[in-house]
C-alpha atoms as a printed R data frame, in Angstrom:
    type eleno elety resid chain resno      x      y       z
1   ATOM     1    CA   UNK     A     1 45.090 76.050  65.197
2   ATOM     2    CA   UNK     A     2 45.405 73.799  62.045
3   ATOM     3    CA   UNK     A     3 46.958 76.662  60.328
4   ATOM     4    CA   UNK     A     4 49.473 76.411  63.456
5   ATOM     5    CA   UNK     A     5 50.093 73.225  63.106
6   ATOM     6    CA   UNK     A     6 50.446 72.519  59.539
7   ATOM     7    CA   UNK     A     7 53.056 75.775  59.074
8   ATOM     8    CA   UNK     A     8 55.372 76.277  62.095
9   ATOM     9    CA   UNK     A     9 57.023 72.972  62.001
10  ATOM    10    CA   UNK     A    10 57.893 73.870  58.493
11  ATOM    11    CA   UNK     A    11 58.753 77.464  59.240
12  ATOM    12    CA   UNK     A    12 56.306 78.722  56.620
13  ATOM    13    CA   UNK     A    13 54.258 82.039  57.555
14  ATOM    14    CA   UNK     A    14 51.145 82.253  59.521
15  ATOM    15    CA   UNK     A    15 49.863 84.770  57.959
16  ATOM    16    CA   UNK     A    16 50.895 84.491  54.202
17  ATOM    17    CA   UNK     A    17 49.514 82.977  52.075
18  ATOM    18    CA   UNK     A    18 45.919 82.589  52.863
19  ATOM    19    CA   UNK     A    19 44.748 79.719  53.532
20  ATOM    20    CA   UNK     A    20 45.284 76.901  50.224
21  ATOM    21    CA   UNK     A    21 44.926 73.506  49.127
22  ATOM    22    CA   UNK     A    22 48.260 71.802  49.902
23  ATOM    23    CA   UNK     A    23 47.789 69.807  46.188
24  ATOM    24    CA   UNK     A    24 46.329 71.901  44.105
25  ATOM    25    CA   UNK     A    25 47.667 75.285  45.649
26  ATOM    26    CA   UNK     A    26 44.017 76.684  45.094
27  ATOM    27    CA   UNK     A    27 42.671 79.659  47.413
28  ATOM    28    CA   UNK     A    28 40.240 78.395  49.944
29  ATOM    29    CA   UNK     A    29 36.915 80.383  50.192
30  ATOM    30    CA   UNK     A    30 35.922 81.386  53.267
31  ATOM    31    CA   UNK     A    31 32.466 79.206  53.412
32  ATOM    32    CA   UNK     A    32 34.774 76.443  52.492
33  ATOM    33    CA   UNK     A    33 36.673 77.172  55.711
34  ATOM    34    CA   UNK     A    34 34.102 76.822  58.417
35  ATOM    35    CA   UNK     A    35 35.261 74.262  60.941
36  ATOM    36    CA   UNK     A    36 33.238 70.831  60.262
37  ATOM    37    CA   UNK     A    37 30.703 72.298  58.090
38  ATOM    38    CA   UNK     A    38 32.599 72.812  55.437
39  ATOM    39    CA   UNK     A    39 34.462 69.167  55.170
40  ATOM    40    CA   UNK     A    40 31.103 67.544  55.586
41  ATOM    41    CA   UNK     A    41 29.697 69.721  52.681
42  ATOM    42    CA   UNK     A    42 32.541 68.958  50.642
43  ATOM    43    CA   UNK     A    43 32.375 65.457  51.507
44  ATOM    44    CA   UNK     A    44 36.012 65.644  52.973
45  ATOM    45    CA   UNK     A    45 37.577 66.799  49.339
46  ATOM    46    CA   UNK     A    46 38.975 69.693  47.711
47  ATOM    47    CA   UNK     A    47 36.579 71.593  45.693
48  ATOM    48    CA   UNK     A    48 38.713 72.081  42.736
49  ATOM    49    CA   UNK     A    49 40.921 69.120  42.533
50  ATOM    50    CA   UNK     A    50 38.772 66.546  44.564
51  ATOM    51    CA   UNK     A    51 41.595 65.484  46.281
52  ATOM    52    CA   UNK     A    52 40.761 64.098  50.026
53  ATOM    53    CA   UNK     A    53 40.956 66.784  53.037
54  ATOM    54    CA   UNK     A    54 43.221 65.429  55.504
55  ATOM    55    CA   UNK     A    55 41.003 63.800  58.685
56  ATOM    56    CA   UNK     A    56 43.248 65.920  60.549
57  ATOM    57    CA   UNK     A    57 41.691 69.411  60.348
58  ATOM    58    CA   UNK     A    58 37.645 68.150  61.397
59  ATOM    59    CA   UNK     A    59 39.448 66.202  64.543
60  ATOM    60    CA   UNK     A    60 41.689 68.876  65.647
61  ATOM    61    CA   UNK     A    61 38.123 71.443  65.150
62  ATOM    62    CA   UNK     A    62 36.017 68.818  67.190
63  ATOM    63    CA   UNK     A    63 38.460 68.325  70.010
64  ATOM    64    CA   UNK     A    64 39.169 71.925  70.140
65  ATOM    65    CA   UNK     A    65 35.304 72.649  70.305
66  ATOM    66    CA   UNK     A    66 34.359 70.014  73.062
67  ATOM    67    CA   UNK     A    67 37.398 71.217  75.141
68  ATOM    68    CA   UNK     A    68 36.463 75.181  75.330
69  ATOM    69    CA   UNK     A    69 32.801 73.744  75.501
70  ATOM    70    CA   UNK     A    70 33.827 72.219  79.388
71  ATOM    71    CA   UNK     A    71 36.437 74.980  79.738
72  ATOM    72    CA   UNK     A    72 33.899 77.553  79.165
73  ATOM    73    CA   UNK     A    73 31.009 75.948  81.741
74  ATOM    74    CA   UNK     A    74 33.600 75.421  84.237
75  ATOM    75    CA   UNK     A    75 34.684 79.204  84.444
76  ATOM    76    CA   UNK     A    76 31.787 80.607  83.416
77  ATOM    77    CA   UNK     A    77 31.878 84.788  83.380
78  ATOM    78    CA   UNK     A    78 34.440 84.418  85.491
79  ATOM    79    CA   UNK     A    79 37.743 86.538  84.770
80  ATOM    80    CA   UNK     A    80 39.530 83.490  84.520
81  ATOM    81    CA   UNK     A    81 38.226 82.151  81.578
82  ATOM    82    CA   UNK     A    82 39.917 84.226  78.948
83  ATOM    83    CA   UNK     A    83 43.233 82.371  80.500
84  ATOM    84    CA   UNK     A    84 42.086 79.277  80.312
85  ATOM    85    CA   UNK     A    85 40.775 79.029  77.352
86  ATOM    86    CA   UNK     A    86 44.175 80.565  75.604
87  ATOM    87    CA   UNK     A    87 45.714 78.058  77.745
88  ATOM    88    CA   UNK     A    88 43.958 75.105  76.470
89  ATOM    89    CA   UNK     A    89 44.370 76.247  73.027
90  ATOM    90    CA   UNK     A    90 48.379 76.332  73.366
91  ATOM    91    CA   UNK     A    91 47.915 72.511  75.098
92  ATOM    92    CA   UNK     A    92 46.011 71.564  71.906
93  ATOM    93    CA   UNK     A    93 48.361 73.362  69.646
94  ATOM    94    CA   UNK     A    94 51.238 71.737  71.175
95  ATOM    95    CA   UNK     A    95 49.516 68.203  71.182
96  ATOM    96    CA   UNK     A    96 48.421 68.209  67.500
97  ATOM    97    CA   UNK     A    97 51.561 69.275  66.489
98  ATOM    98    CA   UNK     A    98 54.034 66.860  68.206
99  ATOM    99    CA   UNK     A    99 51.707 63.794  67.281
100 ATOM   100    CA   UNK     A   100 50.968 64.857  64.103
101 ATOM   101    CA   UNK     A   101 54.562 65.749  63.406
102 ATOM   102    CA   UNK     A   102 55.526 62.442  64.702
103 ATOM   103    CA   UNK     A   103 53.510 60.742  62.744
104 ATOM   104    CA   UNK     A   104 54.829 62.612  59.439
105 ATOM   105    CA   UNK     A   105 57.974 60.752  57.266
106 ATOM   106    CA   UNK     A   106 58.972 64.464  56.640
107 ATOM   107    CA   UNK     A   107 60.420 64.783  60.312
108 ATOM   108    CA   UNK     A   108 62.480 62.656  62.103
109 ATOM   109    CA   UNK     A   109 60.750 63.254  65.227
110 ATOM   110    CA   UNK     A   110 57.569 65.210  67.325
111 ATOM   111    CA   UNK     A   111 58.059 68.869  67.169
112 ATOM   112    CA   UNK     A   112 56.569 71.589  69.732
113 ATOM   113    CA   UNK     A   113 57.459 74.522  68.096
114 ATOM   114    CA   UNK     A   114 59.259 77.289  70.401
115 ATOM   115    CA   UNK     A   115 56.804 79.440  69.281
116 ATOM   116    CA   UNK     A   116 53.451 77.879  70.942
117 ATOM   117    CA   UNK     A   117 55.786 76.655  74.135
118 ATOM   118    CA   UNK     A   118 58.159 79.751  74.586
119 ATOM   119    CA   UNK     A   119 55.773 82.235  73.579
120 ATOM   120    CA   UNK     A   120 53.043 80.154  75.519
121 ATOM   121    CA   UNK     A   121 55.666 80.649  78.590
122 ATOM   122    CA   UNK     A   122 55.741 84.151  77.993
123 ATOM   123    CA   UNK     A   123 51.684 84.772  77.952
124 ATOM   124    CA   UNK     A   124 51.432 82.872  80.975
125 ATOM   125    CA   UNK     A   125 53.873 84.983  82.593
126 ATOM   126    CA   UNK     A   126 51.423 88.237  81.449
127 ATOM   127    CA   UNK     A   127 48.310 86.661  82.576
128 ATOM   128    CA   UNK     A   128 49.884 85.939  86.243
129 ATOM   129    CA   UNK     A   129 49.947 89.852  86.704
130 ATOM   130    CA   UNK     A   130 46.249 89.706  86.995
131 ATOM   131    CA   UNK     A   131 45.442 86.095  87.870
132 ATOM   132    CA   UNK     A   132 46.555 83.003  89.908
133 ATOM   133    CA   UNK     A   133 49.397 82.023  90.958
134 ATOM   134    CA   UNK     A   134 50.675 85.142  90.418
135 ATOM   135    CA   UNK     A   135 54.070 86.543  89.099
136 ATOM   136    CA   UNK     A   136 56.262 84.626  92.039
137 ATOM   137    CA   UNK     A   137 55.102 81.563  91.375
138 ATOM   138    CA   UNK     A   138 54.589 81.764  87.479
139 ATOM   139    CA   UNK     A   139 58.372 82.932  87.643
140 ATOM   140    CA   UNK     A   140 59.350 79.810  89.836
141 ATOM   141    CA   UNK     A   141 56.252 77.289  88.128
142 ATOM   142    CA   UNK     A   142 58.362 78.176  84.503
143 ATOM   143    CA   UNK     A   143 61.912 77.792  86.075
144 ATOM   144    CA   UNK     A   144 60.908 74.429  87.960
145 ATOM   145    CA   UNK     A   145 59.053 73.359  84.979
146 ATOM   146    CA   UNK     A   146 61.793 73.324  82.995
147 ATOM   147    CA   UNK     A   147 63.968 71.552  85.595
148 ATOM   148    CA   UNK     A   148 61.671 68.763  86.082
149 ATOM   149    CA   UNK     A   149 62.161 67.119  82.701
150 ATOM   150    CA   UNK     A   150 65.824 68.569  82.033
151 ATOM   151    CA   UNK     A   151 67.563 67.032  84.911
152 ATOM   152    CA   UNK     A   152 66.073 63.085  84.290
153 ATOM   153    CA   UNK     A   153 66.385 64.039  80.795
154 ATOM   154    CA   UNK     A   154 70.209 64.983  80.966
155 ATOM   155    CA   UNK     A   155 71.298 62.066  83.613
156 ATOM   156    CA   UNK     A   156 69.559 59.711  80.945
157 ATOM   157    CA   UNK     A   157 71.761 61.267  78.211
158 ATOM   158    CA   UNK     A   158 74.947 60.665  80.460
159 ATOM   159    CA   UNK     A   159 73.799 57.308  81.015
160 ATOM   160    CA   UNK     A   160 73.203 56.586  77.605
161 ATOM   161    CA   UNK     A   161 74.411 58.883  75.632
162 ATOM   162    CA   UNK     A   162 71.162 58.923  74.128
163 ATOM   163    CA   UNK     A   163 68.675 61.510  74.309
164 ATOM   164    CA   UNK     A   164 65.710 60.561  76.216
165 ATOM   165    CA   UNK     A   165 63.221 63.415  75.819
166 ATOM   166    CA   UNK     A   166 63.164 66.549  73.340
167 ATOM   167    CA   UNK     A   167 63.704 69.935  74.228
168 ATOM   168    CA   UNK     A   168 60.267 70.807  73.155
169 ATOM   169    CA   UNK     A   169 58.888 69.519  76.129
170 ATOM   170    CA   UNK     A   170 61.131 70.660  78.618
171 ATOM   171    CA   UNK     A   171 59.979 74.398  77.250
172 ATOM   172    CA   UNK     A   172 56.286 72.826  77.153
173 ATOM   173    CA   UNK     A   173 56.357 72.178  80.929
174 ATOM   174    CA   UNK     A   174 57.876 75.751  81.532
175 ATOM   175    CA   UNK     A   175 55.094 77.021  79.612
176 ATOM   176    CA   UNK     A   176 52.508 75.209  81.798
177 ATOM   177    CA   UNK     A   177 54.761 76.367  85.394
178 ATOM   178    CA   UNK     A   178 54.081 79.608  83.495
179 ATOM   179    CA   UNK     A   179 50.137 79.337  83.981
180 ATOM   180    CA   UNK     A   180 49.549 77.761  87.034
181 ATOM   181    CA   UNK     A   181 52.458 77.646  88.787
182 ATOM   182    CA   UNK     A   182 55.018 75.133  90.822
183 ATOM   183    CA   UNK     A   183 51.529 73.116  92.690
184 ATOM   184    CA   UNK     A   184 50.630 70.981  90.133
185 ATOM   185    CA   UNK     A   185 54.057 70.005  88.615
186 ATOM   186    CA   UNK     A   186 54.394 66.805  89.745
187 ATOM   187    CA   UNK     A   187 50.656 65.669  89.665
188 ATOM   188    CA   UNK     A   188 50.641 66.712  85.278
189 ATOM   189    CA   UNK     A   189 54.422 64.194  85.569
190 ATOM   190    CA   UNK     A   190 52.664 61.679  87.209
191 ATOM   191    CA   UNK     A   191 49.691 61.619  85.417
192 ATOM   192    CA   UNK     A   192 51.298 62.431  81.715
193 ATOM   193    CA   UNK     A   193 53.730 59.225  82.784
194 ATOM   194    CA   UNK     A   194 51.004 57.394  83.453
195 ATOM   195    CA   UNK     A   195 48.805 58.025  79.997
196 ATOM   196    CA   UNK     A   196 52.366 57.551  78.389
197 ATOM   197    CA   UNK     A   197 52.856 54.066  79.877
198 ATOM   198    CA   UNK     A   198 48.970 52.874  79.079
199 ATOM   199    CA   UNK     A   199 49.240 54.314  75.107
200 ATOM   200    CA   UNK     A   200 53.079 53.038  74.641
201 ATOM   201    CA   UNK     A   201 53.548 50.140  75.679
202 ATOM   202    CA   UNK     A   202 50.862 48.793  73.531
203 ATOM   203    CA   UNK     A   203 52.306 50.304  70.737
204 ATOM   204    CA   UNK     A   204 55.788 49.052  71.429
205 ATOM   205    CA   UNK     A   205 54.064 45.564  71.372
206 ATOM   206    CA   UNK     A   206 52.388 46.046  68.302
207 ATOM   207    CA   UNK     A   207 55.293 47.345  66.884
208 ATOM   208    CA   UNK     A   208 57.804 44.975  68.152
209 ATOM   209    CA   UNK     A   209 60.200 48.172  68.566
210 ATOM   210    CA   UNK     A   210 61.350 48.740  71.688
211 ATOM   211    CA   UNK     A   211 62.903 51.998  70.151
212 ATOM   212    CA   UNK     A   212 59.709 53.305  68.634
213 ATOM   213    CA   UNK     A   213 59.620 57.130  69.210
214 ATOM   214    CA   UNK     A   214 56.733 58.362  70.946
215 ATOM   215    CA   UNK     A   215 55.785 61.718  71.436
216 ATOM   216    CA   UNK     A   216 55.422 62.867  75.027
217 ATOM   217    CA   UNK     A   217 54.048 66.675  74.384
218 ATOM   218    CA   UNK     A   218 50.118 64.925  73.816
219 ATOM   219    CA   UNK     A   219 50.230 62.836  77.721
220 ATOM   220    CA   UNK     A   220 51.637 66.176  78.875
221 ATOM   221    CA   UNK     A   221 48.693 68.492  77.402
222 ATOM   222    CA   UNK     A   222 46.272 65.653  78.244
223 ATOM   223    CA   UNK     A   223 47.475 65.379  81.769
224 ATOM   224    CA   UNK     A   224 47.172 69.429  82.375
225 ATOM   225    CA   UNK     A   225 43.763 69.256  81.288
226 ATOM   226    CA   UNK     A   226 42.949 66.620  83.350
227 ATOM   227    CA   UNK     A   227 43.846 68.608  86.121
228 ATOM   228    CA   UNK     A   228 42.528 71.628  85.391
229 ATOM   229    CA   UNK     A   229 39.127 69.922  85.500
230 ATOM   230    CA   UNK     A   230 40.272 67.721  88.068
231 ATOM   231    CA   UNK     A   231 43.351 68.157  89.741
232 ATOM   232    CA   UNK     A   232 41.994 70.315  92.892
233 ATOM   233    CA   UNK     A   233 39.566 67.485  93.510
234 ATOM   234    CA   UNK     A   234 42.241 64.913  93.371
235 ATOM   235    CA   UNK     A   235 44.890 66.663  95.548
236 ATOM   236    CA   UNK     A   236 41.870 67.289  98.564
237 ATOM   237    CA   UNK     A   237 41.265 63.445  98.634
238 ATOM   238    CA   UNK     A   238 44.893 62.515  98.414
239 ATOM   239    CA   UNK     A   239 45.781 65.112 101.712
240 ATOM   240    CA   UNK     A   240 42.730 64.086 103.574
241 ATOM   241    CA   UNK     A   241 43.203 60.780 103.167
242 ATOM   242    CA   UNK     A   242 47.128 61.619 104.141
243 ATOM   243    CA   UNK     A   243 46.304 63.355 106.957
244 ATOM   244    CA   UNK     A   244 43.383 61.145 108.354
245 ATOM   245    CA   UNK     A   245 45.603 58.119 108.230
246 ATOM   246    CA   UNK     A   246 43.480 56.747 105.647
């Protein structure tokens, strides 16, 4: 994943060269490469030039870990769990790399590269052949996915004239249609919003910037995973409580 998101905003290969010290340029040995291990044996530095590891890679390793961890009890052996742990991994992968890009001088803005949220789509059209919500609904989750950030998104921009949310996560919410379909659209909007709103606006205060860019692809992933874990729970109390008069 930190290969992932360190090379595809820059359109550098995946796959060539092997993995190197972005100062130095040195080779990285494999037992230098073991997630958390290695940057605690190394003391988070380079082994040939000293210079500091980024805090990045241990933090996206950790996060990744604990979230497969709860993935991996909540479906366990069931057939699900290959999906949803893929999923997850395209959430984090598309998190990481629209903060992190964000947060980089060398880009103007977050990028979600089409290749995690288009070729995310594209898996999660594959796995609905064989799992929930099936290839219906992971047709019309993607399509409505799509069209529940684009149309906001494009009566802001006639409004405005400026744009109000990148195409990145437009194509990140088809992805997630994609996987489980049009039911929990709206509750991942509401509750990305929301997680938006309670991060943002303290930032915007601290910044004193009212037009301080902040990237929306993290709330998104956060909000899925909420849901995934806790979204059918949620939903049941919200309809009986509906439905009772409550």
């Amino acid at each position: 994943m930190n290969v992932l998101i360190c090379r595809l905003p820059k359109g550098v290969s995946v796959v060539f060269p092997s993995s190197n010290c972005p100062n130095c340029g040195e080779r990285i040995k494999f037992f230098d490469n073991i997630p958390v291990l290695s940057f605690i044996i190394l003391g988070g530095r380079c082994r040939y030039c000293n210079e500091k590891i980024s805090f990045r890679y241990p933090m996206v390793e950790v996060s990744t870990g604990i979230v497969f961890l709860f993935v991996s009890m909540k479906f366990y052996l069931q057939p699900e769990l290959i999906k949803y742990l893929v999923f997850t991994f395209l959430l984090l992968a598309a998190a990481f790399t629209d903060m992190f890009t964000a947060l980089d001088d060398d880009f103007e803005c977050g990028i979600i590269p089409d290749e995690i949220s288009l070729g995310g789509t594209v898996i999660g059209l594959a796995f609905a052949f064989f799992f929930y919500p099936g290839i219906f609904y992971s047709i019309l989750g993607a399509v409505c996915g799509f069209l529940i950030l684009w149309l906001p998104s494009f009566m802001y921009y006639v409004v405005t004239k400026k744009e109000g949310m990148g195409g990145g996560d437009l194509k990140l919410f088809a992805m997630i249609g994609a996987f489980l379909g049009i039911k929990p659209l709206f509750f991942i909007l509401f509750f990305s919003s929301l997680f938006g709103v309670l991060v943002g606006l303290p930032l915007i205060l601290v910044k004193k910037n009212r037009n301080f860019p902040i990237p929306f692809g993290p709330f998104i992933s956060l909000a899925t995973i909420f849901y995934i874990f806790y979204g059918d729970i949620l939903v049941s109390i919200y309809l009986n409580k509906m439905f009772s008069g409550g």
